[in-house]
N, C-alpha and C positions, 0 to 999 in steps of 0.2 A: 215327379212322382216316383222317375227309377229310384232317382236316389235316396228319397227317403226309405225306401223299399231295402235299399242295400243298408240304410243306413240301422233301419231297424235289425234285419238278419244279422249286421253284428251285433250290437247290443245283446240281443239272443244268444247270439254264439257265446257272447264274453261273458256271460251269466250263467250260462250253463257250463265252460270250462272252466272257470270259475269258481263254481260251488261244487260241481259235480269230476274231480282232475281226473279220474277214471274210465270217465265215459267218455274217451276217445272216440269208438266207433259214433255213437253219436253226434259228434262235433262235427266228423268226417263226413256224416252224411246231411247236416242241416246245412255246414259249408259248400257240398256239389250243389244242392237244392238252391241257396241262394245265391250262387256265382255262376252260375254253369247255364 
């Protein structure tokens, strides 16, 4: 279950850094959210 958990938070990440290169503070905060 972590890991699917983890495994979606990237996918997340990678689609929003991704589409979105800019939104760094963003990426920043959904990576503490799902690693931390």
């Amino acid at each position: 279950m972590q890991t699917n958990k983890h495994a979606t938070c990237k996918l997340t990440i990678w689609i929003i850094f991704t589409h979105s290169k800019g939104q760094i503070l963003t990426f920043n905060v959904l990576k503490k959210q799902c690693f931390s």
